[in-house]
N, C-alpha and C positions, 0 to 999 in steps of 0.2 A: 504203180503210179501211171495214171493214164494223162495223152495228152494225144494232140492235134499232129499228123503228120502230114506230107503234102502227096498227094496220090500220083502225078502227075511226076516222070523219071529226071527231069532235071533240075541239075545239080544247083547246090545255089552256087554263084562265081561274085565277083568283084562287082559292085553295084553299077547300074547300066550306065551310060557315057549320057550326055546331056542332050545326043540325038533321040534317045530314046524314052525323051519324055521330057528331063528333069525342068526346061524351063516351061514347058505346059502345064506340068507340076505346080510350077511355084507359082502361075498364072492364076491358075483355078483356084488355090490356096485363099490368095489374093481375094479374089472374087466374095470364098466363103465367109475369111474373115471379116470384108464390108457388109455381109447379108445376115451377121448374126450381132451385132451391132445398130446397125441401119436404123431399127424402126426405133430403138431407144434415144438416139443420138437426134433424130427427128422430134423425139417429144422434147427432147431439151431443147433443139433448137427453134418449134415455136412456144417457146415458154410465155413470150412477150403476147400473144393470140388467148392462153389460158389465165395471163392477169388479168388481161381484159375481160374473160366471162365469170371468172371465178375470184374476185378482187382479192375475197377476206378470206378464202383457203394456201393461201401459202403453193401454190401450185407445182412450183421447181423442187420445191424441199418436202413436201410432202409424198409427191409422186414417186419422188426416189428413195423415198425411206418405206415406201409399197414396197415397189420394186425387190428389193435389198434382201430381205427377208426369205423372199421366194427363192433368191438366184442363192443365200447361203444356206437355206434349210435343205434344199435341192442337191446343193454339188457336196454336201457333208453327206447326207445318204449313198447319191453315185459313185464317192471315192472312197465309201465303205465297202459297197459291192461293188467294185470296179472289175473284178475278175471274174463274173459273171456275169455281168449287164454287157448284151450282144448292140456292141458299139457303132454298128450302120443303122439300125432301126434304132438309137439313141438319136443319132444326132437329128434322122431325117423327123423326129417325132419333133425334136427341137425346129429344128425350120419350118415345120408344119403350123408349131402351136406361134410361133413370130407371124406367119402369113396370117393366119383368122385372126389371133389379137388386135392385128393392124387393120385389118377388114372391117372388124367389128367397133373398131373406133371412129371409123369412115361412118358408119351404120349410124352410130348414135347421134352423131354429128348431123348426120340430117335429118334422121329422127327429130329430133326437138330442136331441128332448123338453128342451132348456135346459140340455143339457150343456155344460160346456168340453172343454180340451183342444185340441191343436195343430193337428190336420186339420179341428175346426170354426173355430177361429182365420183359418185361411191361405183357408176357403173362405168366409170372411167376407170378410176381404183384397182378392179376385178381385172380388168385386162392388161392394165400395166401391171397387174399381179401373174398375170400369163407368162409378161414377157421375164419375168424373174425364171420363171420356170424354165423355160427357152433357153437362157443364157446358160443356164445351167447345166442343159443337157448338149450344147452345141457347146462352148466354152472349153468345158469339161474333156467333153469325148474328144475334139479338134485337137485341143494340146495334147491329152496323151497316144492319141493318135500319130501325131507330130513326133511325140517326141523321139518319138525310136527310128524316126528317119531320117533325111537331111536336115540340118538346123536352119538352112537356109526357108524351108518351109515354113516352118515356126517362125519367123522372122517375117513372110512373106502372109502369114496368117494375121500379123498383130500389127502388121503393116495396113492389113488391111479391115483391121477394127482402127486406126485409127481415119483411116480414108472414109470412113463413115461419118466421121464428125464432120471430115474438110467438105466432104459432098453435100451432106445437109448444112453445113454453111455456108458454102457460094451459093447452092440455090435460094438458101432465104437469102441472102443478101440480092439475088435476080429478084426474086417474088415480090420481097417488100417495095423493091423500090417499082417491079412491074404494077403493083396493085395498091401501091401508097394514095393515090388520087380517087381511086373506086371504090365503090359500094360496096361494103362489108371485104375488104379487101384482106385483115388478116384472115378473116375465115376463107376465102377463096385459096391462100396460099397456103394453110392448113391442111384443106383437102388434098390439094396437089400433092405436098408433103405425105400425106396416109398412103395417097395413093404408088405414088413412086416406090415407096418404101415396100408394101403389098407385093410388087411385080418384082423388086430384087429377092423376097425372099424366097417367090415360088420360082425362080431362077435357079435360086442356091438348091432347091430341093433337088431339081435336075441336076443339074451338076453334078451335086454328091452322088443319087442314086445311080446316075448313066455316062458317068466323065469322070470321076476324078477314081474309082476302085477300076478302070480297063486299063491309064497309063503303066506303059511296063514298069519304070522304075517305083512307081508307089506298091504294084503288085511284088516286085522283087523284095521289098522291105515287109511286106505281109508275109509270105513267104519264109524270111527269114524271122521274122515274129513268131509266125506257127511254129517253126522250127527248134524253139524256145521252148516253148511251153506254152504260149499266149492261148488262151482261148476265146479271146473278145474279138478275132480278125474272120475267124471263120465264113459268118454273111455274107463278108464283102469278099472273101475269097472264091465264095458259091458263086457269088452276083457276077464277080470275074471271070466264069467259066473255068473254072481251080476248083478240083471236087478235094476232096478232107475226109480223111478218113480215123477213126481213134485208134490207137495201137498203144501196147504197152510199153514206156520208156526202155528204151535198153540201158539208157545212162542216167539215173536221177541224179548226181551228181553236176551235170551241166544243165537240169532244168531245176533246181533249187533254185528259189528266189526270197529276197527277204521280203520280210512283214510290214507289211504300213507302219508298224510301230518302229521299226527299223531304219524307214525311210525318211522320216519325220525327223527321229534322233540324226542321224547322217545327213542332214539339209533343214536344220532348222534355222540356220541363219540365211540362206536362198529365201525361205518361209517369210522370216519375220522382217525382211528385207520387201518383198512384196508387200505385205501387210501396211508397214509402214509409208512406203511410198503411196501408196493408195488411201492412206488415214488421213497425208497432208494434202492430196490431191483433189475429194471430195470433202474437208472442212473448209474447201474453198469453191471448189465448183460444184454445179452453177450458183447453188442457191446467193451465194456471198455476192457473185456478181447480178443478179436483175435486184436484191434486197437493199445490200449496205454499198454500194457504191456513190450513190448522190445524185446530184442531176447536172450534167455537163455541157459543152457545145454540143454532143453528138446526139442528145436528147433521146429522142424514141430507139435510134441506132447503135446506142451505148454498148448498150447491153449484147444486142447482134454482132456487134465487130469484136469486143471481148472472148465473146466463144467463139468468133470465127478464128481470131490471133491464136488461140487457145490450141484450137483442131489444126492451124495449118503446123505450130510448129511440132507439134506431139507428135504428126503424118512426117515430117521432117528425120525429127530424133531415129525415127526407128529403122531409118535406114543407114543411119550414122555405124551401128556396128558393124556393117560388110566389110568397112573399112578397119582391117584386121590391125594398124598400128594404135588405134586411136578403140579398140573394143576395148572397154573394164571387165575383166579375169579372176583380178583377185580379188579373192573374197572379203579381205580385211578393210582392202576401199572400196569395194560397193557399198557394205554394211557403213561406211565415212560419210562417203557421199551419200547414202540415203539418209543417214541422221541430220544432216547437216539441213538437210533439206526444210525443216520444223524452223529454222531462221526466215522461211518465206512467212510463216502466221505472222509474226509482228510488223514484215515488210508494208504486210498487205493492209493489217492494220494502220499504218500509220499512214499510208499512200492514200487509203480513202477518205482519210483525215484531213492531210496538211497538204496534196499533191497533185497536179493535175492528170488529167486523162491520157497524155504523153507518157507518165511513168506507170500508170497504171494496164498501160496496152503492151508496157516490155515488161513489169512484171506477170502477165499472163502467160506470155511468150515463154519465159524462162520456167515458169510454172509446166508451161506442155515440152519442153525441150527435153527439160530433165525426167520428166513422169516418161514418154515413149521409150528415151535411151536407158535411163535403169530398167526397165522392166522386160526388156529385149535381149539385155545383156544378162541377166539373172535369167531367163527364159529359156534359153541359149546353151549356156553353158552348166546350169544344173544339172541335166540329167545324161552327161560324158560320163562314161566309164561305168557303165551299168546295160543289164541284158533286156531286149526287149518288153517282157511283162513289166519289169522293173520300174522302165522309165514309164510307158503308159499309168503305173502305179504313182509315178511319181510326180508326173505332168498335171495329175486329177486334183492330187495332195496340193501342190502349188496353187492352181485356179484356185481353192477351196480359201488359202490363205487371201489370194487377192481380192476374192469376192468378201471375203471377213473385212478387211482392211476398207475395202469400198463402202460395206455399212455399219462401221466404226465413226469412218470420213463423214458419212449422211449425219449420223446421229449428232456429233462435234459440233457439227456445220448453225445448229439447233441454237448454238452456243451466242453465237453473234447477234441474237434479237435480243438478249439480258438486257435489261435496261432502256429497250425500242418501245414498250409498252403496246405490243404488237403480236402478242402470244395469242 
C-alpha cells in the first residue's frame, strides 16, 4: 500500500502554539471564506437593479436555481473523487473561475450599456452558472481541507461566508442611498458591486496560493495529513517547500480509512441536519423576500434592509459557538432544533399576510440567527474523532448535503407564486 511520506526529518510534536501562526491562520481563513461567497451574495444583493432590467424573469429565483445545479452537480463528482482531486489547484481553479465570472458580468453590463432582454438574460445565466461551479470547488476543498485542523478554522471559514453577505449589504445600503438621486444610479452601484467583488476574489487567489500553505501550524496539520495516508495535501506541501516522497506503508493498519459509504452511514444525521437547515433557509431567501412581501413604508428599501437583517444576524450566529457553554453537541437537539425550524414557513407566511414590516425584519433575523449557528455547530463537530483522509472525506460529503439542501430550498421557494398568476 503506498502513500505520502514527509521527507524532511522532523518529527511531528504537539500542534504549533498560536505564535506560530494559528491566529494568521484563522485570519486568512476568514478572508477565503468572504472570497468564495462574495460575488454570489453581491448578485443577491443587487437583486432590486435586475428587477429593474429584467421585470418578467423572476431574477432572485431564477438566478439561484442556475446557480444550484452547477454548485450540486459539481461537489457530488468532487466528493466522489476526493481522494484524488489535488486540493490546491481545486480550490485556486475555484477562485479563478469566481474572478472572470464576475469580470465577465461587469463585461456585459456595459456591453449592452444596462439593457435587458433575452440574449443578455441567458448570458447572465452561463456565468452565474460559473459561480455554481466555483463554489463547488472552493466550498468543497476549504471544508475538507478544514477539517482535519483546528475547528476554530472551520468556524473562521463560514464566518466568513457569512461576512459576505453583511459586506455586500452595508455597501448596497451606502450605494443606494449614495446613488438614489442620480442617473441610472442602481446600475452605477451594480458596477461597483461586480467590481469590488472581482478584486476580493483575485485576493483570495493570493492568499491561498502564497499565504495561507507557508503558515507553520496549517503546514503542521498537512504534514500530519500526509502522515495519514492523505494524498490530496501533497501541492500544497511542495508549494510549502516540504518535498514528499511515496514509500511503502510499513503500517496499513493505521492508514486504513473508511469508504464514503461508511461515512455517510456514520453521519447521516450531521447530513440531513444540513440539508434541512438549508431547505428552510432558501424556500425563503431571497426570492420570498423582493417577490411575496408587499409594499410597506420602507418601499424601494424593503427588500434591502431584509437581506441586510438577514446577513448581519447569520455573521452574528456563527461566532456564537466559540462560546463553548452555549455550542449545540448533541446530536439528538441539533437534529430538534433543525426540525423545529420548518415553523418559520407558516410564521413567514402569515407575517406577509397580516403583519407589519416590524415583525417581518425580526423574523428575518431569527431566520439568519438560527441558519449561521446550526450550521457552524454541525460543521464543527462532525468530523471529531476521525483520521485526517477521513474528515477531508467527510467535510466534502457534508458541503455536498448543504449544497442539496440549498437547491431543494430554491426549487420550494417556486412554491409561493401558486396562485400569483405570475408564473
Amino acid at each position: 500500500m503506498a502513500t505520502i511520506t514527509i521527507a524532511e526529518p522532523s518529527p511531528l510534536t504537539s500542534p504549533p502554539t498560536r505564535l506560530e501562526g494559528k491566529t494568521k491562520a484563522i485570519v486568512v481563513c476568514w478572508f477565503l471564506g468572504l472570497g468564495s461567497l462574495v460575488s454570489w451574495n453581491s448578485m443577491l444583493t443587487i437583486g432590486d437593479y435586475y428587477y429593474d432590467v429584467f421585470p418578467n424573469y423572476h431574477p432572485s429565483r431564477v438566478l439561484t436555481l442556475v446557480y444550484q445545479p452547477f454548485a450540486v452537480g459539481f461537489i457530488a463528482l468532487l466528493a466522489y473523487y476526493e481522494a484524488k482531486v489535488d486540493t490546491r489547484k481545486r480550490i485556486i481553479f475555484g477562485y479563478i473561475v469566481f474572478c472572470l465570472s464576475t469580470t465577465a458580468l461587469i463585461v456585459i453590463d456595459l456591453a449592452s450599456s444596462g439593457k435587458g432582454g433575452i440574449g443578455n438574460y441567458i448570458a447572465i445565466c452561463v456565468f452565474v452558472g460559473g459561480f455554481g461551479v466555483a463554489d463547488a470547488h472552493v466550498q468543497g476543498g476549504m471544508v475538507g481541507d478544514l477539517a482535519f485542523m483546528s475547528p476554530e478554522f472551520n468556524q473562521s471559514f463560514f464566518a466568513g461566508l457569512a461576512a459576505s453577505g453583511f459586506l455586500t449589504s452595508g455597501l448596497r445600503l451606502i450605494t443606494k442611498a449614495a446613488f438614489d438621486k442620480t442617473d441610472h444610479g442602481l446600475r452605477k452601484g451594480t458596477i461597483l458591486f461586480l467590481t469590488i467583488s472581482a478584486i476580493f476574489e483575485f485576493i483570495c487567489i493570493f492568499l491561498y496560493a502564497f499565504v495561507f500553505g507557508k503558515i507553520p501550524i496549517v503546514k503542521h496539520f498537512r504534514k500530519k495529513a500526509a502522515s495519514e495516508g492523505s494524498t490530496t495535501v501533497s501541492s500544497d506541501l511542495a508549494a510549502a517547500g516540504i518535498q514528499t516522497t511515496k514509500t511503502e506503508a510499513v503500517d496499513d493498519a493505521k492508514l486504513e480509512r473508511l469508504s464514503n459509504k461508511e461515512l455517510i452511514l456514520r453521519n447521516l444525521d450531521y447530513g440531513i441536519d444540513l440539508f434541512l437547515i438549508y431547505v428552510v433557509t432558501l424556500s425563503i431567501f431571497p426570492g420570498f423576500l423582493f417577490e411575496n412581501t408587499g409594499q410597506h413604508q420602507l418601499g424601494a428599501w424593503y427588500s434591502v434592509v431584509l437581506i441586510a437583517m438577514y446577513n448581519v444576524w447569520d455573521l452574528i450566529a456563527r461566532y456564537i459557538p466559540l462560546i463553548n457553554c452555549i455550542r449545540l453537541e448533541n446530536r439528538t437537539c441539533i437534529m430538534i432544533a433543525t426540525i423545529s425550524r420548518f415553523a418559520l414557513i407558516p410564521c413567514f407566511y402569515f407575517t406577509a399576510k397580516y403583519a407589519d414590516q416590524g415583525w417581518m425584519i425580526f423574523l428575518i433575523s431569527f431566520l439568519g440567527l438560527t441558519n449561521g449557528y446550526l450550521t457552524v455547530c454541525v460543521l464543527t463537530v462532525a468530523p471529531k474523532g476521525y483520521n485526517s483522509p477521513e474528515q477531508n472525506a467527510l467535510g466534502n460529503l457534508l458541503v455536498f448535503f448543504l449544497l442539496a439542501g440549498i437547491f431543494s430550498g430554491v426549487c420550494l421557494d417556486w412554491l409561493w407564486l401558486i396562485g400569483k398568476g405570475s408564473f
